[in-house]
C-alpha positions in Angstrom: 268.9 226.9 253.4 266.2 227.7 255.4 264.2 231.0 256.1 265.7 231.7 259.7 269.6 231.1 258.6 269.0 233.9 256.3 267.7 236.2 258.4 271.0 235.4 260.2 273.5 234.8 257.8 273.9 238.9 256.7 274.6 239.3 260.3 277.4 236.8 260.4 279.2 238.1 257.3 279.2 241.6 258.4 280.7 240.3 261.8 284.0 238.4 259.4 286.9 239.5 261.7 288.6 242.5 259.6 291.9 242.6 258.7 294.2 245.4 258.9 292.9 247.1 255.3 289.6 246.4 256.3 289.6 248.4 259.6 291.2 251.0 257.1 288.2 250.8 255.0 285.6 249.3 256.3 282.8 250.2 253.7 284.9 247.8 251.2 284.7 245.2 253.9 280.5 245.6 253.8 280.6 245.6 250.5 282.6 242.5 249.7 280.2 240.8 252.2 277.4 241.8 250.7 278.6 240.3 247.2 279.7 237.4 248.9 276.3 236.9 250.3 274.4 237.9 246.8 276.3 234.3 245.4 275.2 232.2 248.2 272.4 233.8 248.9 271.0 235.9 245.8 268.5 233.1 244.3 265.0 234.7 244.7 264.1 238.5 244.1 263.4 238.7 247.8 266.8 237.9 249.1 267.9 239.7 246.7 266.0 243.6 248.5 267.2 242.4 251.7 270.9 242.2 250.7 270.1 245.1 249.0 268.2 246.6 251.9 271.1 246.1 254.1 273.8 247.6 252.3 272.1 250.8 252.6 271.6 250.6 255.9 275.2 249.7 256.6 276.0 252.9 255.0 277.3 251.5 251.3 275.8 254.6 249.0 273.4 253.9 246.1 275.8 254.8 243.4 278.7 252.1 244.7 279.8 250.4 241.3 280.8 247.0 242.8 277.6 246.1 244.5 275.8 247.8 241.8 276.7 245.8 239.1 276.1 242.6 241.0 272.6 243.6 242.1 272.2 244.4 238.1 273.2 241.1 237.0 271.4 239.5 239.4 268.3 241.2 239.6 267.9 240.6 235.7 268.8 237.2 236.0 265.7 237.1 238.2 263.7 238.6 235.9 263.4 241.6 238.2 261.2 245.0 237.8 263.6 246.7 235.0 262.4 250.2 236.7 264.4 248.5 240.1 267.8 247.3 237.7 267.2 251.4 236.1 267.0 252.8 239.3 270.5 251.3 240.4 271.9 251.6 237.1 271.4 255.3 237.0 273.0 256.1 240.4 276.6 254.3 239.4 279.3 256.5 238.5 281.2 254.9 235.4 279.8 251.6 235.0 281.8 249.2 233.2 280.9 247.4 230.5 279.9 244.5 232.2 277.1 246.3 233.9 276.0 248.2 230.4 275.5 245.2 228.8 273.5 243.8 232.0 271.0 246.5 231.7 271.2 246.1 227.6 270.2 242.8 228.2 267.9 243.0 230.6 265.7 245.6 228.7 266.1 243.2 225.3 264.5 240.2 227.3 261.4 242.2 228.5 258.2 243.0 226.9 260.0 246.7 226.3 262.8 246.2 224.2 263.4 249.8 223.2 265.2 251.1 226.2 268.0 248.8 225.4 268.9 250.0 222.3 268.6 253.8 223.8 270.9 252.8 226.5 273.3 251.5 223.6 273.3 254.5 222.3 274.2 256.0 225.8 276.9 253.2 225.4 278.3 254.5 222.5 278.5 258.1 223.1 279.6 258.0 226.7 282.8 256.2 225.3 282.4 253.0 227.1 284.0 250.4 224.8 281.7 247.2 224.0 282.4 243.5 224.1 281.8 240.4 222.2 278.7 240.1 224.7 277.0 244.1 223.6 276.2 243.4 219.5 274.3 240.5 220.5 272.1 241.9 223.3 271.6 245.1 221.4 271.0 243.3 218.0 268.1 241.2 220.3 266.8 243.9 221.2 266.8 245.7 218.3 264.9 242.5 216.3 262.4 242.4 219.1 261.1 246.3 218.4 261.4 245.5 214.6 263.9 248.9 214.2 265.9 248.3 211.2 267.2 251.8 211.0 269.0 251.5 214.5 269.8 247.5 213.0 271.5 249.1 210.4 273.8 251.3 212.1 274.5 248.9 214.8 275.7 246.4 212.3 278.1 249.2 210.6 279.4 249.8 214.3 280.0 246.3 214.6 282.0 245.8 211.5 284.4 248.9 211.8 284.7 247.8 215.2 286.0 244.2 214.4 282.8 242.3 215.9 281.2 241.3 212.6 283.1 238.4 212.3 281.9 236.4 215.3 279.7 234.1 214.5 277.0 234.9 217.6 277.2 238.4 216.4 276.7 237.5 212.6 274.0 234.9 214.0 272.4 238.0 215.6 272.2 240.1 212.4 270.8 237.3 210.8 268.2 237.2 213.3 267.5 240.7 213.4 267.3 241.4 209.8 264.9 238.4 209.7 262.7 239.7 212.2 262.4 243.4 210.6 261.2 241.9 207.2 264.9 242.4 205.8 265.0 238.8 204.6 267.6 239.9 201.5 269.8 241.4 204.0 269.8 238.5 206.3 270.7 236.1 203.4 273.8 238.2 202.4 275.4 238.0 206.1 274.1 234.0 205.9 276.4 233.8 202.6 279.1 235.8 203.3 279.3 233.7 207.1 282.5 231.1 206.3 281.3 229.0 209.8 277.3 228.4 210.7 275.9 226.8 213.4 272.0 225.6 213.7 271.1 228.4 215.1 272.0 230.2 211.7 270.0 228.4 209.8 267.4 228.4 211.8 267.9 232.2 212.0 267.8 232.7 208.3 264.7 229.7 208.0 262.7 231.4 210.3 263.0 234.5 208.4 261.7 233.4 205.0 258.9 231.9 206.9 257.4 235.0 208.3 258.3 237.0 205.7 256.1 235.5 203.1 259.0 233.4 201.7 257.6 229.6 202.9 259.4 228.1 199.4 262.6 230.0 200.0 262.7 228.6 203.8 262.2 225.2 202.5 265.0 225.3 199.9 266.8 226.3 202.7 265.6 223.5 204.8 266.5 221.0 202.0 270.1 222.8 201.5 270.7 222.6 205.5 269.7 218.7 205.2 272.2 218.2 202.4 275.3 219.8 204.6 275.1 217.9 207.5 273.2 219.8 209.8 270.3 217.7 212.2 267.3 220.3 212.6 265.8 220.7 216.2 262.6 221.7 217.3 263.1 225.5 216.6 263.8 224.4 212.7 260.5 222.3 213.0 258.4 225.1 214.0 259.8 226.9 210.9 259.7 224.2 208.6 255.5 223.3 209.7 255.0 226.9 209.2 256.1 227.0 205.9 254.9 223.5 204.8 251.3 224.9 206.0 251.5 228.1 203.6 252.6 226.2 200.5 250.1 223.2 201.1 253.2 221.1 201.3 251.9 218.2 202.9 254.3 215.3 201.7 257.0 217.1 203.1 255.4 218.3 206.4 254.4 214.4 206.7 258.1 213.2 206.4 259.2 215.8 209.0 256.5 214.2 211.2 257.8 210.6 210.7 261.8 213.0 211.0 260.4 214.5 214.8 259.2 211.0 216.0 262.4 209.2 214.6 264.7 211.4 216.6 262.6 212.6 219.7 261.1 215.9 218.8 257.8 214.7 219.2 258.2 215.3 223.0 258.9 219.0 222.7 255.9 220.6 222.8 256.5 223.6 220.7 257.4 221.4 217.7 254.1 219.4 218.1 251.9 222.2 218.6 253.6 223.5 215.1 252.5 220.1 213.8 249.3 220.0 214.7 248.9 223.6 213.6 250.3 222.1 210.0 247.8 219.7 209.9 244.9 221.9 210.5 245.9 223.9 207.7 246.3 221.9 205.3 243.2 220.7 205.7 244.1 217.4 207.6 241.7 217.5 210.7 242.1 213.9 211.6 245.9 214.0 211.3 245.5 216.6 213.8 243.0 215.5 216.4 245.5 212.2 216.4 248.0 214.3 217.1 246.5 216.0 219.5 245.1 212.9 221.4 248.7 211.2 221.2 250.5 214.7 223.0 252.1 213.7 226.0 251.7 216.8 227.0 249.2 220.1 225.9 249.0 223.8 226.5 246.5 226.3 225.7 248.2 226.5 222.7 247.6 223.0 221.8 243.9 223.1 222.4 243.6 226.8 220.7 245.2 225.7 217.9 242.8 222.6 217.1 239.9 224.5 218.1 240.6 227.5 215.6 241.9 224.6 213.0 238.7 223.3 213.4 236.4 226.0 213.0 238.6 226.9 209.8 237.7 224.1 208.0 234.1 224.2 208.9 233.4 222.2 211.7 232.5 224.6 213.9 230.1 222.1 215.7 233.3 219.7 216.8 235.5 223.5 217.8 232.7 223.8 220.3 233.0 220.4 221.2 236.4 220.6 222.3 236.0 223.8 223.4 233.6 223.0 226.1 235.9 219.8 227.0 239.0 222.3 227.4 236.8 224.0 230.1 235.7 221.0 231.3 239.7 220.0 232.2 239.8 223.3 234.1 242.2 224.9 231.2 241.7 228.8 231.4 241.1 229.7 227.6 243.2 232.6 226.2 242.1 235.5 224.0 243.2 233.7 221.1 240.9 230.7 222.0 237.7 232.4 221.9 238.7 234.1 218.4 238.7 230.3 217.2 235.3 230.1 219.3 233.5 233.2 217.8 235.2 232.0 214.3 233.7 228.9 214.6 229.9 230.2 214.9 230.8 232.9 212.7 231.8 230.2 209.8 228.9 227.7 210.5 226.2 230.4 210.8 225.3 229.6 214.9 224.4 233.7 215.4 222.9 233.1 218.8 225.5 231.1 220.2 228.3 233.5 219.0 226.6 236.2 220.6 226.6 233.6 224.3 230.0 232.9 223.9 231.1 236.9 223.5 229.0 237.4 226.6 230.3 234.6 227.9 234.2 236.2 227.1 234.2 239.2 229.8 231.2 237.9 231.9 232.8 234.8 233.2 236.2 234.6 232.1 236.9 238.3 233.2 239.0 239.0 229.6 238.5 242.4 227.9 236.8 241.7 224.3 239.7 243.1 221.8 238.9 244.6 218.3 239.4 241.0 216.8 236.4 239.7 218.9 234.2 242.4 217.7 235.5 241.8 214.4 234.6 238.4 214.9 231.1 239.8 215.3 230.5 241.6 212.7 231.7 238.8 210.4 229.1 236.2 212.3 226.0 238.7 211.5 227.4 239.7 207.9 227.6 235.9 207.0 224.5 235.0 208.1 223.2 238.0 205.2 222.3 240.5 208.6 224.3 243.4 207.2 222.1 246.6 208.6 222.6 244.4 211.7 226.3 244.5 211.2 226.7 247.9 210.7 224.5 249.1 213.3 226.9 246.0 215.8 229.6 248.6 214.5 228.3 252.0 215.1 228.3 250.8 218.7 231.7 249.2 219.5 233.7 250.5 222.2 236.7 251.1 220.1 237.0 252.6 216.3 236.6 250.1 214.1 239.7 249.3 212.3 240.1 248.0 208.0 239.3 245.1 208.3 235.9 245.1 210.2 234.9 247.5 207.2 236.3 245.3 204.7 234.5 242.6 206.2 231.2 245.1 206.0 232.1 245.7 202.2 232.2 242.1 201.3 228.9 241.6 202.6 227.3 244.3 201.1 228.7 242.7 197.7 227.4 239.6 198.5 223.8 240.7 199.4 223.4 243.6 197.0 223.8 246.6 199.4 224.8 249.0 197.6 224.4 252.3 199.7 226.0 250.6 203.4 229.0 249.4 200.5 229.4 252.8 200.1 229.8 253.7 203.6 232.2 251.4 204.2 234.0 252.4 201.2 234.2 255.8 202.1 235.6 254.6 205.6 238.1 252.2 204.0 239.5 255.8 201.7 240.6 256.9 205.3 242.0 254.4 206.8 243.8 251.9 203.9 243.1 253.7 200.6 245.6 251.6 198.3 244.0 248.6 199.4 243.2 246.7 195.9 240.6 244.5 197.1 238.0 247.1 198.2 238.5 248.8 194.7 237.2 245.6 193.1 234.5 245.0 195.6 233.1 248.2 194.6 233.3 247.5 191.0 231.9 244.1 191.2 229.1 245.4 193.5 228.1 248.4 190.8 228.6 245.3 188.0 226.5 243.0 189.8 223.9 245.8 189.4 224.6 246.2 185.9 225.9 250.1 187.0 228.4 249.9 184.4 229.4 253.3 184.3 230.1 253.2 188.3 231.6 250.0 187.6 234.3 251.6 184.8 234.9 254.6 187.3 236.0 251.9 190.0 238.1 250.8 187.9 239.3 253.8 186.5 240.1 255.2 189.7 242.2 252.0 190.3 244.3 253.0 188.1 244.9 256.6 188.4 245.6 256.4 192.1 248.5 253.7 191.0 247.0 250.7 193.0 247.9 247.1 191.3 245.0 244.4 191.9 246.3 241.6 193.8 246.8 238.9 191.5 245.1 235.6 192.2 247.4 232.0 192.3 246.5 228.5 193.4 249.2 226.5 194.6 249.1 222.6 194.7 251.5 219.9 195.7 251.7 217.0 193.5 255.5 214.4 193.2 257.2 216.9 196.0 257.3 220.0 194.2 254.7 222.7 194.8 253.0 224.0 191.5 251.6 227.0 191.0 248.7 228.7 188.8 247.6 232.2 187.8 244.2 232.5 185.7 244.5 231.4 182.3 248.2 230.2 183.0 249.6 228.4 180.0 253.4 228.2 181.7 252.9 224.4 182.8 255.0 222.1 180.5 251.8 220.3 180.6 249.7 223.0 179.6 248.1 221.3 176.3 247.4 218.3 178.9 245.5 220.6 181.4 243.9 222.9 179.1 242.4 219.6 177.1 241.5 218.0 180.5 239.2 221.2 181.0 237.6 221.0 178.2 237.4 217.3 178.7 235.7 218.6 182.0 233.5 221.0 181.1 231.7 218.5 178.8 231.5 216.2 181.2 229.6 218.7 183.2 227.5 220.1 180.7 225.9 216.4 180.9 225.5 216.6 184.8 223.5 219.7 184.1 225.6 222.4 185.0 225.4 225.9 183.5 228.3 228.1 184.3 227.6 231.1 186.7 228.5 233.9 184.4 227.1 236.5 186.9 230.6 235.9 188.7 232.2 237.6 185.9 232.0 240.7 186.5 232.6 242.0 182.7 230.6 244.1 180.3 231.3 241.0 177.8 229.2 238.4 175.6 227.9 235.6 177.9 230.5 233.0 175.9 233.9 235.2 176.6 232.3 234.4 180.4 232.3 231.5 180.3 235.6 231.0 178.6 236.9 232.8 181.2 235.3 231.2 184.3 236.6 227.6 182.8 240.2 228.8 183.2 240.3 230.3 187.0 243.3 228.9 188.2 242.0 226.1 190.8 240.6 224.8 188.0 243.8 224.4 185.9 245.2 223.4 189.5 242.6 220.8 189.9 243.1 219.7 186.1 246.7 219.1 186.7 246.1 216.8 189.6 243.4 214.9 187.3 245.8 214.3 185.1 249.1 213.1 187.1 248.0 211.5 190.0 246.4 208.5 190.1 242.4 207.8 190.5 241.2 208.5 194.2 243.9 210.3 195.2 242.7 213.6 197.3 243.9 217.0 196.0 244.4 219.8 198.1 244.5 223.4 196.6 245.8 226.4 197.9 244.0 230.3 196.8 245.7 233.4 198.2 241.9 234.7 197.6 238.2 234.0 198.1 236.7 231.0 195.7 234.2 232.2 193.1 230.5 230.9 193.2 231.2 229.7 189.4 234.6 227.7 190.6 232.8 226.4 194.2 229.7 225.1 192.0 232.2 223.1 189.8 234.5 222.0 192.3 231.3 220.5 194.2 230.6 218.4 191.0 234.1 217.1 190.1 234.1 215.5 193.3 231.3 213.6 192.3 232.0 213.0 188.8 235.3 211.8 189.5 235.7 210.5 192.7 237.8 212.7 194.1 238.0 214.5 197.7 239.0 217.8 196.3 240.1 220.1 199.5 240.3 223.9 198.3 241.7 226.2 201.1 241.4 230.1 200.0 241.4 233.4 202.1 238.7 233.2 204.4 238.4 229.4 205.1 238.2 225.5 204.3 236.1 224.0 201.5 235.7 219.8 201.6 234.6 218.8 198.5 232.8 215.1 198.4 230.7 213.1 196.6 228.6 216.7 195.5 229.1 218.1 198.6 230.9 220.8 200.6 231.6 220.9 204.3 231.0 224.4 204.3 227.4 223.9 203.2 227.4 226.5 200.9 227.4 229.1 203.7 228.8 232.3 202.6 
């Protein structure tokens, strides 16, 4: 339809001969033309005004419910202003329901959910009944601004109100209670549901994915498999994002061989969740393959190799790629030069980090946010420039947040400095003062010293203000099922196997030369309970295990939920080497590659 029939076309409607009502009411007459020409014509937010604009110029009032609700419906179809759909919305006398939940659901698909649930509760108290269409626009919504309290008494609406039932609306809870952290809740309306679709399961997949739950969403996974149901490339995403948390890499590799048997590996969310897997699980050639093979990429594709790169330690090859994203004219994101700055940051290239954060707002135009200067800090505290990083912190253009502090704190342990840790300590009391972590900083910084009494007072105070130290696990993968290790863990039914294997080990060592770094033990003890107590940190036992059910040359892969010890990185380095073994441990903070007495990191704090 071209530009010029347009212009005529609301001419020619409005000049329809009338028929004997219409001359009676003529206003209905406009208005049914206008509708009319808002379904032919009503494809593009600008046609959309100009029907608009000539209704009111024809004399139809604002507050007109018929034309209103079109223009709503419409309008956030097009993905319209939601200040234009509220403008209209709030001049109509009576809407129906059909216009409520147009508005409902226009406000849940924006970037400001909240209004939606707000005009629910207009919904609710202005007496206007809801549909089968309402719970599930709300419940969006609702999951979107993470409000579990409104959730909660949306749901009990639903039910008294006969809703609960459906299975869009029950999919909806599921959802919602997913996305507010409510993964218990979630699973009771998944149970009690007597019919579930895919998107169920994905629903209730998803959930235990984000919310710290990766082995629940893969029982799930397995369970879903054994009913019937195919996944599709939402359950992918899930099922790569939980593979990558457990370190489950047999499983994330036969839903690889799964994506390319039926298709999946066309859609390009599911591959970017694949090539994400790979890089965290330590598999940076699986990845680039991936990534070379992609029929088609997205900033998300090249972000996610770039920051998978730099987090296992090649920060040399992030840049690479880096510099070949801008070299294919791809605009990098925020999230890209976090990867960038991470990678320098990780491979201690201080004056090139500090190019590439000029480089940031300088050339690209983008605003640095609190994780580039965090970033920052973390690039001059690695490379031991800690008076350097606090002074990069006095100066930021926003307040620095817990982390940056944190990350202050952990260098000030590192490199003995005990006064700055202080400072930082005293800013972390403010701002997160039940964090666990900083508590033992502290103490090991004061033990390190041999301040024993400061050390005990840490400790002390630990206790009294209630705060439970987060307790360190390894997880690794061996014959499909993911194990997992606490220090000193003697649960394993192989247990005598491992702990002999250690021993086994430690001799084996011994002859190699090594002498166990008891100054990692930060104790008040005999230098022998040390030692005893370094041998049986649990990537060891993890390790162990491997050594002693998979077969020679295999690669192990370990997974810490905190930071390696010096003690445990020093005998990791030499197990590789003694038995021949690529040993991959991934803990908080990044990627170590153990091989033949070496580690990618190169011992770089």
């Amino acid at each position: 339809m071209s530009e010029h029939y347009f212009e005529l076309a609301p001419v020619r409607a409005l000049r329809l001969p009338l028929n004997s009502s219409s001359w009676r009411d003529p206003l209905a007459h406009i208005v049914r033309s206008c509708i009319s020409l808002l379904q032919i014509c009503g494809s593009s937010k600008l046609n959309l005004k100009k029907i608009h604009g000539l209704s009111i110029r024809h004399g139809v009032p604002l507050s007109d419910p018929y034309l209103g609700k079109y223009l709503i419906y419409i309008g956030v179809n097009l993905s319209v202003p939601m200040a234009y759909a509220r403008s209209i919305f709030s001049q109509m006398k009576n809407p129906n329901t059909f216009t409520w939940n147009a508005i409902i659901r226009g406000y849940a698909e924006s970037e400001n959910p909240k209004p939606a649930i707000e005009l629910y509760g207009l919904m609710h108290s202005n007496s206007v009944e809801p549909d089968t269409h309402t719970f599930p626009f709300v419940l969006k919504a609702v999951a979107k601004a993470v409000s579990i309290t409104a959730g909660e008494q949306i749901h009990s609406i639903a039910t008294r109100r006969g809703f609960e039932s459906l299975v869009f609306v029950q999919n909806s809870l599921v959802h919602m209670y997913a996305s507010c952290g409510q993964y218990q809740s979630a699973v009771k309306v998944f149970e009690v549901m007597p019919n579930r679709d895919l998107v169920t399961w994905n629903s209730v997949i998803n959930g235990f994915a984000l919310n710290g739950k990766p082995s629940e969403a893969l029982a799930l996974y397995q369970k879903m498999d054994l009913d019937g149901l195919k996944p599709d490339g939402f359950t992918m995403v899930s099922l790569f994002s939980a593979c990558s948390k457990l370190g489950a890499l047999a499983l994330g590799r036969r839903a690889h061989v799964y994506m390319v048997k039926v298709g999946l590996d066309k859609n390009l969310h599911s591959v970017n969740a694949l090539l994400d897997f790979y890089a965290k699980c330590g598999c940076t050639k699986d990845a680039k393959r991936v990534f070379n093979e992609m029929v088609e990429r997205n900033v998300v594709s090249w972000t996610s190799l770039i920051v998978g790169l730099a987090v296992n330690g090649y920060g040399s090859e992030a840049l690479k790629y880096f510099k070949q994203m801008e070299a294919e004219k791809w605009l990098p994101s925020e999230i890209t030069f976090v990867g960038v700055l991470y990678a320098c940051s990780h491979c201690g290239m201080v004056d090139e980090g500090f190019r590439y954060f000029d480089k940031i707002k300088q050339y690209y135009g983008i605003v640095p946010q609190i994780e580039h200067h965090g970033c920052m800090v973390d690039l001059l505290a690695r490379a031991g420039k800690v008076k350097q990083a606090h002074d990069y912190i006095q100066q930021m253009p926003m307040q620095p947040n817990s982390v940056i502090w944190r990350t202050l704190l952990g260098a000030c342990t590192k490199f003995g400095h005990v006064e700055l840790a202080e400072v930082a300590r005293a800013k972390l009391l403010h701002l997160e003062p039940k964090h666990s972590g900083d508590y033992v900083l502290m103490s090991n910084l004061y033990a390190s010293e041999r301040r024993w009494s400061d050390a005990h007072k840490a400790r002390k105070s630990m206790l009294e203000e209630g705060v439970a130290k987060i307790r360190g696990h390894s997880l690794v993968e061996l014959g499909n099922q993911v194990h997992e290790f606490h220090t000193g863990d003697r649960t394993h039914p192989q247990s005598e196997e491992i702990y002999a294997k250690l021993v086994e080990v430690t001799k084996r060592l011994r002859l190699e030369g090594h002498v166990a770094h008891t100054g990692h033990v930060y104790a008040d003890i005999e230098e022998e309970e040390k030692e005893n107590a370094l041998v049986h940190h649990s990537e060891k036992i993890a390790v162990a295990l491997m050594l002693v059910c998979s077969p020679p040359g295999t690669p192990i892969r370990v997974f810490n939920n905190l930071r390696i010890c010096g003690d445990c990185h020093v005998v990791i380095k030499l197990m590789s080497k003694v038995y021949g073994r690529e040993i991959t441990v991934r803990d908080c903070s990044r990627f170590h590659h153990f091989r033949d007495g070496s580690c990618s990191c190169g011992d770089y704090w």
